[in-house]
C-alpha positions as CSV (number, residue, x, y, z in Angstrom):
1,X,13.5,59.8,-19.0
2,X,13.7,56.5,-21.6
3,X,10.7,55.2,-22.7
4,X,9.6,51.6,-23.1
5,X,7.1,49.7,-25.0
6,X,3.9,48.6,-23.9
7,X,4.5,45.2,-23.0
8,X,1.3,43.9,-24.6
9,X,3.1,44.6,-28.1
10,X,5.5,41.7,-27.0
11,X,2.4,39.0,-26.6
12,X,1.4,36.6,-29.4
13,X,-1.7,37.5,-30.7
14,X,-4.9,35.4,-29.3
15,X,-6.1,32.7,-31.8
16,X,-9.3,33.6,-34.3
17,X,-12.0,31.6,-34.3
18,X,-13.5,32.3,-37.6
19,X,-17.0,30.1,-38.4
20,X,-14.8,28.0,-41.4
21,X,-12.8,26.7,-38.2
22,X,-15.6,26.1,-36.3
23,X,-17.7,24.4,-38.9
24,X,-14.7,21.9,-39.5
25,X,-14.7,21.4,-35.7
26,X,-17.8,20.5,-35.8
27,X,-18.0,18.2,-38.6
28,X,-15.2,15.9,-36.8
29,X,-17.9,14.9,-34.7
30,X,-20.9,12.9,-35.6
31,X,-23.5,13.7,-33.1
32,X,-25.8,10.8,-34.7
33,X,-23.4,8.2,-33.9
34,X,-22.3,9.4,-31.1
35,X,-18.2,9.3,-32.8
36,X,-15.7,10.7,-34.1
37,X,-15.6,11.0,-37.9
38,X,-12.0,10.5,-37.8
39,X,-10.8,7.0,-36.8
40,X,-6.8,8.2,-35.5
41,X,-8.9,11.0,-33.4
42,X,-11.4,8.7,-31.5
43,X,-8.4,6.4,-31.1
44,X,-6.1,8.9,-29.3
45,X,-9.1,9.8,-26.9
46,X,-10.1,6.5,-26.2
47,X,-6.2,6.0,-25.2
48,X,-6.2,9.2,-23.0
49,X,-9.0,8.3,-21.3
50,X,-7.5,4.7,-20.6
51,X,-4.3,6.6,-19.6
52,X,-6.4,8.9,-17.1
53,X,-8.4,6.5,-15.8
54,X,-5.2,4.2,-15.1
55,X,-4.0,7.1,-13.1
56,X,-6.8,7.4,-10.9
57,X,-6.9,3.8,-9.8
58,X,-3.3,3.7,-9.4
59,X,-3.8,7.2,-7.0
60,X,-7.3,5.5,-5.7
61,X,-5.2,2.5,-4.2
62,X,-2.1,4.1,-2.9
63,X,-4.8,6.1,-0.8
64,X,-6.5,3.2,0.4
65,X,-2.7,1.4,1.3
66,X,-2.2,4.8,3.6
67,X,-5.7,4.8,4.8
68,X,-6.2,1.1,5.8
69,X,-5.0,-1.2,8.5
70,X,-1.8,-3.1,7.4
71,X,-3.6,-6.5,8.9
72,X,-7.1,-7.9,9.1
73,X,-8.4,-7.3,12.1
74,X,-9.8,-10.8,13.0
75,X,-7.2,-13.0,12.2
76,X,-4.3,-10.5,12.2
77,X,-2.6,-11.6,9.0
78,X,-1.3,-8.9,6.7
79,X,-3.5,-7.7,3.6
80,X,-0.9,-6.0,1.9
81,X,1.5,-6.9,-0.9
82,X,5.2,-8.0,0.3
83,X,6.1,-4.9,-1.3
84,X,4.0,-2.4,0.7
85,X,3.8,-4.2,4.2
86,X,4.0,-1.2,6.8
87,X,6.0,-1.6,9.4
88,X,4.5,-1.6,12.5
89,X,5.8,-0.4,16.0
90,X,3.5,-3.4,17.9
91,X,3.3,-6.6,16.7
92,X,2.3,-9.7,18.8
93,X,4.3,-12.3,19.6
94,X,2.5,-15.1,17.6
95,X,2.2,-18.5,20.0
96,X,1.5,-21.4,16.9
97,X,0.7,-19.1,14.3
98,X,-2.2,-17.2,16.0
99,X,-2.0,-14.1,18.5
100,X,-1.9,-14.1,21.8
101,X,-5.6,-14.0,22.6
102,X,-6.7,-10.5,24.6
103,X,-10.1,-11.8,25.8
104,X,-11.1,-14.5,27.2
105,X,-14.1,-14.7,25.0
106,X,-14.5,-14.8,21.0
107,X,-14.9,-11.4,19.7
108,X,-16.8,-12.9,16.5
109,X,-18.9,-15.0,18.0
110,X,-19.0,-13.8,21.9
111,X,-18.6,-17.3,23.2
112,X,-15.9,-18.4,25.8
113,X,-12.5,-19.1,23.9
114,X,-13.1,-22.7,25.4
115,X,-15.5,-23.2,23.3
116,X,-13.3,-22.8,20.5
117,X,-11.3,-24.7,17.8
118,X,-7.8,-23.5,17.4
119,X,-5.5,-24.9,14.7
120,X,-4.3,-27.9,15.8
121,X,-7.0,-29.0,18.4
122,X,-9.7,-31.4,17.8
123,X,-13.3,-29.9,17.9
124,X,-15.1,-28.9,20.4
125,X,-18.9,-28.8,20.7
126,X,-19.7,-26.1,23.1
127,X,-23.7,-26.9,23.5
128,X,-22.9,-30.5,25.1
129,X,-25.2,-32.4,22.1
130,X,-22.3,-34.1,19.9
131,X,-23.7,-31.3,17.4
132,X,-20.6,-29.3,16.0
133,X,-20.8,-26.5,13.6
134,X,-20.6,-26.6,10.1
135,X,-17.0,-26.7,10.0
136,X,-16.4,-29.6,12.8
137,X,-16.8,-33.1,12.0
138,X,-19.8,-34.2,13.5
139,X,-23.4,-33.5,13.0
């Protein structure tokens, strides 16, 4: 029967943490200020911390482009980048520039789609006053 060594023999040994090491770790930071003794050191972690918080926004928004509708919901233009536009498996035919309507009444404002402007048309004043809206031409 052959023997073999106790694998542990092969490990490098654990560091020491003797107080002289300690004492100098603590003496690289100034707990008055707030800082790092050493200029190069608070450097370096102010640039990881930029690096780390980069990351996380970049992850942040790629979860929000999976998460959110590739068009706004009211108008139906896209909201993403020509870069990340999702392709999608339904899109309306657009009839001068805006979607075919799917109501027959405004789903902002709950009024009749008669009663409202589209691009192109002239006003309408849907209470019968000659008083338009803020965004017609007469008041």
């Amino acid at each position: 029967e052959k023997r073999s060594p106790h694998p542990g023999l092969f490990q490098p040994q654990p560091p020491r943490f003797t107080a002289a090491f300690m004492a100098m770790e603590d003496r690289s930071y100034d707990p008055i200020t707030g800082q790092f003794r050493d200029p190069n050191e608070r450097a370096a972690l102010e640039k990881w911390e930029e690096d780390r918080a980069h990351d996380q926004r970049n992850r942040a928004k790629d979860v929000q482009l999976l998460r959110s509708q590739p068009f706004n919901i009211i108008n139906n233009e896209g909201d993403l980048p020509p870069n990340k536009v999702h392709t999608l498996k339904f899109r309306p035919k657009a009839v001068g520039g805006q979607p075919p309507p799917q109501h027959s009444w405004n789903i902002v404002t709950n009024l009749p789609n008669e009663f409202h402007t589209m691009p192109g048309e002239e006003s309408k004043d849907p209470t019968g006053t000659g008083m338009v809206s803020s965004a017609g031409t007469k008041s």
